[in-house]
TIVEXDREN-529077 format. One record per residue (C-alpha): x, y, z; residue number from 1. Coordinates in nm, 2 decimals, always signed. Layout:
N
REC xx yy zz i
REC X Y Z NUM
...
REM end
This chain:
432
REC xx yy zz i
REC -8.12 +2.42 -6.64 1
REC -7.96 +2.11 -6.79 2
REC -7.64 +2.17 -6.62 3
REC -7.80 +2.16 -6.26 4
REC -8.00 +1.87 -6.36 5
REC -7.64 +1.71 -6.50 6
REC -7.46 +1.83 -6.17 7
REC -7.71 +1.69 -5.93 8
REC -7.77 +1.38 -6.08 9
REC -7.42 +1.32 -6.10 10
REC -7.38 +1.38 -5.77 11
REC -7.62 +1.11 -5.64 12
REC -7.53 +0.85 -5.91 13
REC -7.25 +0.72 -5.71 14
REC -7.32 +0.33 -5.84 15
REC -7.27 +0.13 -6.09 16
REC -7.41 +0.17 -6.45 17
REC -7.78 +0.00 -6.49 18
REC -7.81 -0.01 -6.08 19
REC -8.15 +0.14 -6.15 20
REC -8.48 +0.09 -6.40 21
REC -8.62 +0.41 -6.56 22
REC -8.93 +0.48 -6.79 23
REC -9.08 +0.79 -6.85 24
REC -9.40 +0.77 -7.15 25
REC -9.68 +0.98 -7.24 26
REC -10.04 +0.91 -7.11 27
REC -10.23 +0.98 -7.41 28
REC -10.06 +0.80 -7.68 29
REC -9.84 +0.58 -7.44 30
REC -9.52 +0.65 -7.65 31
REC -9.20 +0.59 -7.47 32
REC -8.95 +0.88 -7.46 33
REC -8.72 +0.72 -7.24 34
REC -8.59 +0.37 -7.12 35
REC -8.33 +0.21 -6.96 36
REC -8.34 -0.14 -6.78 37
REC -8.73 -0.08 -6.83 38
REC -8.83 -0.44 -6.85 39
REC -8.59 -0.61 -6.59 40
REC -8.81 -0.75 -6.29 41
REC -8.76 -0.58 -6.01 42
REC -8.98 -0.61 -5.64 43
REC -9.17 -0.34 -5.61 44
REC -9.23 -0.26 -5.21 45
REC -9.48 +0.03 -5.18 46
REC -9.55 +0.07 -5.57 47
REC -9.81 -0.25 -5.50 48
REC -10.05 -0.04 -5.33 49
REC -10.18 +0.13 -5.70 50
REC -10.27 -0.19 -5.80 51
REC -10.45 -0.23 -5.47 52
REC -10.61 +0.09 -5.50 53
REC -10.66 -0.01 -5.85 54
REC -10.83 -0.29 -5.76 55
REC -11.05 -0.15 -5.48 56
REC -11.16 +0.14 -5.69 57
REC -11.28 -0.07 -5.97 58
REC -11.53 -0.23 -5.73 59
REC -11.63 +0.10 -5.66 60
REC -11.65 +0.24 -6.03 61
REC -11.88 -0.11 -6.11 62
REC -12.12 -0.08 -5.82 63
REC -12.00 -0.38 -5.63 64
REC -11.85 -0.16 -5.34 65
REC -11.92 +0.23 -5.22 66
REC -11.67 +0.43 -5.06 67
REC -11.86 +0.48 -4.80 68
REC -11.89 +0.09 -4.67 69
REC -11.75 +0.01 -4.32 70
REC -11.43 -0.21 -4.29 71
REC -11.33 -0.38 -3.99 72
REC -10.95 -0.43 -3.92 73
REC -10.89 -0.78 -3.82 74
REC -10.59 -0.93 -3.64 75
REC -10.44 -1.02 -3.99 76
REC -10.42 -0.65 -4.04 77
REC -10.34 -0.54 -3.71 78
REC -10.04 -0.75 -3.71 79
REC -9.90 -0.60 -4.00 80
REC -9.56 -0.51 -3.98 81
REC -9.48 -0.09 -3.97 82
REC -9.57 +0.11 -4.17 83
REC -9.89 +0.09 -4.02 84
REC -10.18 +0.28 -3.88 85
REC -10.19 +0.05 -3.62 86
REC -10.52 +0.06 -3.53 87
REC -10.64 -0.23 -3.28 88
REC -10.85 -0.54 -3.43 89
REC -11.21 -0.46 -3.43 90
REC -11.16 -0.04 -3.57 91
REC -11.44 +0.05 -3.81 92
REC -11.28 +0.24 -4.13 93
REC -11.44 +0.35 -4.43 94
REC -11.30 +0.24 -4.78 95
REC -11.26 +0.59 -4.87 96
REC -11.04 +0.68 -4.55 97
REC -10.86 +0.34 -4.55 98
REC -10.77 +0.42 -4.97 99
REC -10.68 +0.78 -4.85 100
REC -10.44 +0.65 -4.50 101
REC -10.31 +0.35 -4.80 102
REC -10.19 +0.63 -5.02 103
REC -10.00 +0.91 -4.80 104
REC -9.90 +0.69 -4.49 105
REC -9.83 +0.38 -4.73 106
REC -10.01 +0.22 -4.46 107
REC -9.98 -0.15 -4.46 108
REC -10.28 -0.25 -4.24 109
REC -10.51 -0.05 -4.43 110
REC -10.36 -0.26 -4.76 111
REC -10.48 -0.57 -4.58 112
REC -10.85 -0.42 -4.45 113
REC -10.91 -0.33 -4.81 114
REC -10.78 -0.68 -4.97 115
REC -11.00 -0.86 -4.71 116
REC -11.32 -0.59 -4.73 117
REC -11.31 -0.68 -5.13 118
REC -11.20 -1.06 -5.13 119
REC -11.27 -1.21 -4.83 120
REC -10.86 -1.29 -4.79 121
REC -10.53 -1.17 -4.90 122
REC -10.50 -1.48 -5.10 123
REC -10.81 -1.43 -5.29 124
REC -10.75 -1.08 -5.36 125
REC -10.42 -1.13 -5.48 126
REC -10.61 -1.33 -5.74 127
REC -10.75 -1.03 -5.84 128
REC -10.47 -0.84 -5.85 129
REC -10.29 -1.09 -6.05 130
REC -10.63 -1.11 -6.30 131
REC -10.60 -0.75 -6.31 132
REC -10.26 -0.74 -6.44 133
REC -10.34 -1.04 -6.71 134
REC -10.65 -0.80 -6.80 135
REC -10.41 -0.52 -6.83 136
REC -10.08 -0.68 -7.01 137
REC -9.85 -0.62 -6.76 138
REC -9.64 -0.94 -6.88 139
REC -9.42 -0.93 -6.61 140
REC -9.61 -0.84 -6.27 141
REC -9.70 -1.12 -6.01 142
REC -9.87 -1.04 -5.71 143
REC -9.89 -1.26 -5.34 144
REC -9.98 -0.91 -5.13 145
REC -10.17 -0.58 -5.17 146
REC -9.91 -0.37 -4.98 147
REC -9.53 -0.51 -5.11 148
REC -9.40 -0.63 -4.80 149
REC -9.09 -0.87 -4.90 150
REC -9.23 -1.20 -5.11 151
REC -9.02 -1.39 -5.34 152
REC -9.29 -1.38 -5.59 153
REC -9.40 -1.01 -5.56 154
REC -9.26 -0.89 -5.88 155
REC -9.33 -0.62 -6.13 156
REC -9.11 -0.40 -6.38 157
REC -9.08 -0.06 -6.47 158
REC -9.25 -0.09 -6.82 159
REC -9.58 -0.29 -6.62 160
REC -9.56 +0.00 -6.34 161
REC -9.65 +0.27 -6.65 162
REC -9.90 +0.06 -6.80 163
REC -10.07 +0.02 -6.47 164
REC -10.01 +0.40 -6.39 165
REC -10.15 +0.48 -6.75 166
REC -10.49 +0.26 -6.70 167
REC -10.54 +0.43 -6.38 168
REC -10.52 +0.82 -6.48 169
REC -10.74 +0.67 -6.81 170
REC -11.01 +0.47 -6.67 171
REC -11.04 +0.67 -6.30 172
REC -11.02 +1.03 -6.38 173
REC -11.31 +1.05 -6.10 174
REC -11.04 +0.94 -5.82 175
REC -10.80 +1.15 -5.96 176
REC -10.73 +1.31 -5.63 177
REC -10.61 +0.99 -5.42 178
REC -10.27 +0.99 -5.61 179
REC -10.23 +1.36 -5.52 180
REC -10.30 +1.37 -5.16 181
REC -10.07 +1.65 -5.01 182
REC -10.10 +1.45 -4.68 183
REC -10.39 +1.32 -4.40 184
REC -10.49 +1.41 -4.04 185
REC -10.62 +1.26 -3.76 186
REC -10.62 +1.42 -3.37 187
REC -10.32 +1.59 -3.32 188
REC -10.13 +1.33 -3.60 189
REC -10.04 +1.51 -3.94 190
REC -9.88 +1.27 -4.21 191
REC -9.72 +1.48 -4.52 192
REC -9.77 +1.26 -4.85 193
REC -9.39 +1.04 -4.91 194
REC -9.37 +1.17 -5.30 195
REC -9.17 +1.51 -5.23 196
REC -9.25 +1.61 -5.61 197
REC -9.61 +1.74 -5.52 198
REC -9.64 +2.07 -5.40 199
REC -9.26 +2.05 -5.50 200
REC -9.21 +2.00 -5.90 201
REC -9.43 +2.22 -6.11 202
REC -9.73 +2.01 -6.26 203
REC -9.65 +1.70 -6.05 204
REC -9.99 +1.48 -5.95 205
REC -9.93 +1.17 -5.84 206
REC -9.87 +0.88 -5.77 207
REC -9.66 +0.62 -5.52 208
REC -9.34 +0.55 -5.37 209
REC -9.21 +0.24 -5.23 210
REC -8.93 +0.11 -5.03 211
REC -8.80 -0.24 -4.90 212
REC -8.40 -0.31 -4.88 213
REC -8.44 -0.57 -5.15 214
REC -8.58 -0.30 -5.43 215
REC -8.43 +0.00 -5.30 216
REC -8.66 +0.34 -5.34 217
REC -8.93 +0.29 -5.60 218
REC -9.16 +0.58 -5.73 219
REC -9.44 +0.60 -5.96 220
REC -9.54 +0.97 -6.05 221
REC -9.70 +1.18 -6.29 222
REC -9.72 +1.52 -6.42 223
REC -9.92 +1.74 -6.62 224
REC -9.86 +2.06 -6.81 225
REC -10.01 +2.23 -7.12 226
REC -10.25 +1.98 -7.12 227
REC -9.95 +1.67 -7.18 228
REC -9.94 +1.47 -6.89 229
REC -9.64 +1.26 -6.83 230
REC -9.59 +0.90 -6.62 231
REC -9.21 +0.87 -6.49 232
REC -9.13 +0.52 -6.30 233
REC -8.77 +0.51 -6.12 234
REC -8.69 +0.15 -5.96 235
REC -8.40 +0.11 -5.71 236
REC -8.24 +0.49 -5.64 237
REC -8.04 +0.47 -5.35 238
REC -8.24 +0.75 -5.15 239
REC -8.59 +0.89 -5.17 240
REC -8.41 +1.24 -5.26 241
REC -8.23 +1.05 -5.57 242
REC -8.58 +0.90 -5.66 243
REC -8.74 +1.21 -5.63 244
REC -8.46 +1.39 -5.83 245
REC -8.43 +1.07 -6.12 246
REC -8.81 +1.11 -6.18 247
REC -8.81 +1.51 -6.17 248
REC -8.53 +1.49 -6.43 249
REC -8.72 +1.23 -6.67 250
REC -9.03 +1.49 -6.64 251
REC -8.87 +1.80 -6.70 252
REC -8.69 +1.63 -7.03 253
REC -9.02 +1.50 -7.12 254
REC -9.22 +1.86 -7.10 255
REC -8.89 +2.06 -7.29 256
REC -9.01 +2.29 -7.53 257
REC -9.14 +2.13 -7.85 258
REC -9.05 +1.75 -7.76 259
REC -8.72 +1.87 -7.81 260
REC -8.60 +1.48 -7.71 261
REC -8.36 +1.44 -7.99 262
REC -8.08 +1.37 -7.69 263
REC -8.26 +1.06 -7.61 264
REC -8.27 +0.68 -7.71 265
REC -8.39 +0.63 -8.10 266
REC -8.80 +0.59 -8.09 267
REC -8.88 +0.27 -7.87 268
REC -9.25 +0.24 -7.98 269
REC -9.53 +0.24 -7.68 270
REC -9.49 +0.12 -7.33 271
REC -9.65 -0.22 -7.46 272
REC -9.39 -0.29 -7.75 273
REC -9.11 -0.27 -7.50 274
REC -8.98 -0.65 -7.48 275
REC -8.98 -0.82 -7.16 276
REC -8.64 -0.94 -7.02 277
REC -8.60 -1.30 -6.84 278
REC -8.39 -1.30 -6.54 279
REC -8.43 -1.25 -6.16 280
REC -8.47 -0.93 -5.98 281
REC -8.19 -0.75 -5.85 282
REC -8.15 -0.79 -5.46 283
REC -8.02 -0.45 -5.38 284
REC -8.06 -0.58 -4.94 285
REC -7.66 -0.52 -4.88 286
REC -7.64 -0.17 -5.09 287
REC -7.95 -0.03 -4.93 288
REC -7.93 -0.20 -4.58 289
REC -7.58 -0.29 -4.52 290
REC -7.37 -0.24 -4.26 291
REC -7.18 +0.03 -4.47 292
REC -7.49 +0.26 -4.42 293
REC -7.44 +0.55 -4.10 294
REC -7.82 +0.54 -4.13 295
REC -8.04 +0.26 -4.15 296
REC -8.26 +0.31 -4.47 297
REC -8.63 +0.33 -4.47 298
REC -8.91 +0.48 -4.67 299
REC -9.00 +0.77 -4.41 300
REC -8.64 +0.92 -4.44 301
REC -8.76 +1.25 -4.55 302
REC -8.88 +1.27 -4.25 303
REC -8.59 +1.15 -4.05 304
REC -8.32 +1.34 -4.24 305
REC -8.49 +1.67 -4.36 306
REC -8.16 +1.79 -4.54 307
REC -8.27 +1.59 -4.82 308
REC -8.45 +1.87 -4.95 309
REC -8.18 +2.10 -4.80 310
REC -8.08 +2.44 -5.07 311
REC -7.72 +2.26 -5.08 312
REC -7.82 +1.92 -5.18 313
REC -7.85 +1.81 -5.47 314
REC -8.24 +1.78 -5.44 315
REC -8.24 +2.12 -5.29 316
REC -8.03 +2.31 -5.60 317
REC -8.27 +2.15 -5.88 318
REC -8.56 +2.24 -5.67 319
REC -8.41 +2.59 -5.64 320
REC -8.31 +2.57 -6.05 321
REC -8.70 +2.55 -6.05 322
REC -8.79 +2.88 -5.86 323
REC -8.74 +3.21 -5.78 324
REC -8.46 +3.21 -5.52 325
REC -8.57 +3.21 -5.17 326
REC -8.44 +3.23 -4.83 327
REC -8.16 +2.97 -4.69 328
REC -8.35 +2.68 -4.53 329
REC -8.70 +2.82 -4.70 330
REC -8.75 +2.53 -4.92 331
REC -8.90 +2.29 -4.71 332
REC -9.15 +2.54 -4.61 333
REC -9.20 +2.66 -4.96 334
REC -9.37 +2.33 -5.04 335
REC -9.68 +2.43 -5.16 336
REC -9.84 +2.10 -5.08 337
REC -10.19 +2.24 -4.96 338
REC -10.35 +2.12 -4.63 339
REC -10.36 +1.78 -4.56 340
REC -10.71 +1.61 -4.54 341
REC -10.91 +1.46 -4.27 342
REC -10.97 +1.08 -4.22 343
REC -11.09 +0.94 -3.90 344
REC -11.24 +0.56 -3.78 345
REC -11.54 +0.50 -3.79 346
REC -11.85 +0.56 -4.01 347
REC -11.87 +0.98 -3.91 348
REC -11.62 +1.23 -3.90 349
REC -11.59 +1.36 -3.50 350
REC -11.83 +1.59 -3.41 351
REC -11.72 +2.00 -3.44 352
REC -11.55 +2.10 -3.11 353
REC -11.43 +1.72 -3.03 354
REC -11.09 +1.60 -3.12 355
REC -11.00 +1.25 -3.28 356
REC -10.70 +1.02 -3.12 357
REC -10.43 +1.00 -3.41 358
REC -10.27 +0.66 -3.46 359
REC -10.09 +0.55 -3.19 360
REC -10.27 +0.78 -3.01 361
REC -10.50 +0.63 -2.73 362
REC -10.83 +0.77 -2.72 363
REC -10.95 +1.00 -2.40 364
REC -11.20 +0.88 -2.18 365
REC -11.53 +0.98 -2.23 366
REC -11.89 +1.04 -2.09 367
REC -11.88 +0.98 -1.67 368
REC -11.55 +0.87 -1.64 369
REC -11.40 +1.11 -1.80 370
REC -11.54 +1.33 -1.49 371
REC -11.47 +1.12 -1.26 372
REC -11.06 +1.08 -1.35 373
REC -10.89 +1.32 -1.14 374
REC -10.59 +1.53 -1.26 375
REC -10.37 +1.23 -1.04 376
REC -10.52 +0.96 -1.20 377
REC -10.49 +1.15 -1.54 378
REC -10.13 +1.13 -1.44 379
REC -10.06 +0.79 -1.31 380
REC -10.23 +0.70 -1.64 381
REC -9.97 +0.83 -1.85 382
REC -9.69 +0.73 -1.64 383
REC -9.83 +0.35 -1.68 384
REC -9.86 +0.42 -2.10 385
REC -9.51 +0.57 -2.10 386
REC -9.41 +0.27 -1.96 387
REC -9.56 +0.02 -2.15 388
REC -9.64 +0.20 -2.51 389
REC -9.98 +0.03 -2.49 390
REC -10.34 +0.12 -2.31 391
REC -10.63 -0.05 -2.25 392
REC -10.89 -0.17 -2.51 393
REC -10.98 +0.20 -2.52 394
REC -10.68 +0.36 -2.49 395
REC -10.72 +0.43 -2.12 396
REC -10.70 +0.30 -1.82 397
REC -10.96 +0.20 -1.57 398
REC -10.98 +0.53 -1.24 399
REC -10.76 +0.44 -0.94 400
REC -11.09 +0.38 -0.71 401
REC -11.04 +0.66 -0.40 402
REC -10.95 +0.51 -0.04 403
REC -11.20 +0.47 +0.16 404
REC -11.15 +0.60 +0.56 405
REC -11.03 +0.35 +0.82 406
REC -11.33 +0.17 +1.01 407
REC -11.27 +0.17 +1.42 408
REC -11.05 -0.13 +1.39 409
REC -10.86 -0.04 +1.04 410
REC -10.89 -0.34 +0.79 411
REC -10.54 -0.50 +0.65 412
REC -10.46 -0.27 +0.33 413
REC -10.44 -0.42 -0.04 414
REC -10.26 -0.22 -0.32 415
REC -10.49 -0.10 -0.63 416
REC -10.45 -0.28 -0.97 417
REC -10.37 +0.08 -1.10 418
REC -10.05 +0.10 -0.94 419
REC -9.90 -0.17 -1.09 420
REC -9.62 -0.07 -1.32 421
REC -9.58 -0.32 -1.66 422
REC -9.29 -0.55 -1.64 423
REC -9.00 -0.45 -1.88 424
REC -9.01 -0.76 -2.05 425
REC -9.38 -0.60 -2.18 426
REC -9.23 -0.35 -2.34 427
REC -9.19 -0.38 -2.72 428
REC -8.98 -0.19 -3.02 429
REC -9.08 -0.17 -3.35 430
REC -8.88 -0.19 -3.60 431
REC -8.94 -0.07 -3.95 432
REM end
């Protein structure tokens, strides 16, 4: 075991010493069993979004929000940059479905409907976030956003990520099951959770991972076995495979048979003893983004380059060190994730029979014009979407009214506002 955990990680540790922060501590008695670069700041992208849960959930826990209230997405959260939900301004969601599309998708727009559903603004709530942190004695954390898009100012550490972790699994064993989310659904749009250690690592059960150039890949997670459950925070891995595989490798230490940690650093006291560090966080923006890179980094890669969790990488053999040996190519299948769970807009899940537009999805047309839009109109309407990536208000576009038949003396002919195609400087990219 230790030698494919050695091999693997010295196959992706292709940078300089002390590139990265790592802490992996016990929940119960928050005793640190490993540290290193622990209490340098670092920005923590994605990560943010536990405190913004956090936050959001202790308004629930006190009675001063339900899970069940209605949100509306403004245009401050509409215009958030990818990743997004992308829902127009004016969408009803639930707090419980926003939390749910905050903590698989990452989503940033749903970061910004909850801020603004608890505290009126992003500026306010980042007051509470930054309270929060005061309340909680992460020394190190400031706050200016609930969803870690790049800010000077949004900073945390390693060492205030496991105290925030810790206070979370402690105070909200209720919620338990939002930092395990094996994925969400919505219409035809499934969206598997970014942490590849659930369904993957034995025990794993939470919690976040997070990506901007400037941080590299960030991940919170947990794991529980025996009854011990561990919190293992890895700041600035070069790929979300290397993350995954860093914090796999902390736990697995962590849970060996009777705390045999003698291999590790002399006892370093509890995640609160650990001394905070003055200096700036690293900017890791040319490393993770340069031009060097064939592929242009983002948090979704596991998605974009499957082989991450291919049998031959290194991912892949200490996933394989971890089971039974299967079939070539079988492991990403294997994941034993579970189904992913339904959200939807709104303040009811859709009615049996009827199917839900995903994000990005445009909804179908419903009631009498939905009869009356003819297999031809159907078409022309998704010519005019491929075209232009948007729809209407609703998704679709008004029914191409039918010609009517030339009088006795035929009347001068006008083209339909339906056949007009989008111009191509309408057309947008996003870019993540």
């Amino acid at each position: 075991m230790w030698a494919v955990l050695t091999g693997a990680a010295s196959a992706l540790a292709a940078r300089q010493a002390g590139a990265e922060a790592m802490l992996v501590i016990e929940v119960e008695s928050g005793k640190v069993l490993f540290a290193e670069n622990a209490t340098y700041p670092w920005y923590p992208a994605s990560i943010t979004k536990l405190m913004t849960a956090y936050v959001t959930l202790r308004e629930v826990k006190e009675g001063r929000l339900t899970l069940d209230k209605p949100l509306v997405v403004s245009p401050n959260a509409a215009a958030q940059a990818p990743v997004k939900m992308g829902f127009p301004t004016g969408t009803i969601v639930t707090v419980d479905n926003a939390l749910k599309m905050l903590m698989v998708k990452s989503a940033n727009d749903m970061a910004v409907v909850l801020a603004e559903g608890v505290a009126g603004s992003i500026e306010n709530f980042a007051d509470l976030m930054n309270a929060t942190a005061r309340r909680l004695g992460m020394t190190q954390s400031s706050f200016v956003n609930p969803n870690g898009l790049p800010a000077d100012d949004q900073i945390v550490s390693a060492r205030d990520m496991a105290i925030l972790a810790r206070a979370i699994i402690r105070e909200m064993p209720e919620y338990d099951y939002f930092w395990h989310l094996p994925g969400i659904r919505m219409g035809k749009m499934v969206q598997r959770n970014y942490n590849t250690l659930i369904g993957r690592y034995p025990g794993a059960d939470g919690m976040k991972t997070g990506f901007i150039c400037a941080a590299g890949f960030n991940l919170v997670a947990s794991a529980t076995r025996d009854g011990k459950r561990l919190i293992a925070v890895v700041l600035g891995a070069p790929s979300s495979a290397a993350r995954a595989l860093k914090a796999a490798q902390l736990l697995e230490r962590g849970f060996s048979s009777n705390g045999g940690l003698g291999w590790l650093m002399p006892a370093q006291g509890t995640v609160e003893t650990l001394q905070p560090i003055n200096a700036a966080p690293p900017n890791l923006r040319e490393e993770m983004c340069g031009p060097h890179r064939k592929r242009q980094a983002t948090e979704d890669e596991d998605e974009v380059m499957p082989a991450n969790t291919a049998p031959d990488s290194p991912y892949g053999v200490f996933l394989s060190s971890l089971r039974p040996p299967k079939a070539k190519g079988a492991l990403l299948n294997d994941a034993n994730m579970g189904e992913p769970v339904l959200v939807f807009t709104g303040t009811k899940p859709p009615a049996p029979g009827t199917v839900q537009a995903g994000w990005g999805e445009p909804a179908k047309p419903k009631g009498k014009r939905a009869a009356k839009t003819s297999a031809k109109d159907k078409e022309a309407t998704a010519k005019d979407k491929d075209s232009s990536g948007t729809g209407s208000a609703d998704g679709g576009s008004a029914p191409k009214p039918k010609p009517k038949k030339p009088a006795a003396k035929p009347a001068a002919k006008t083209s339909p506002a339906a056949a007009r195609e989008p111009a191509a400087s309408q057309q947008t990219t996003q870019v993540r």
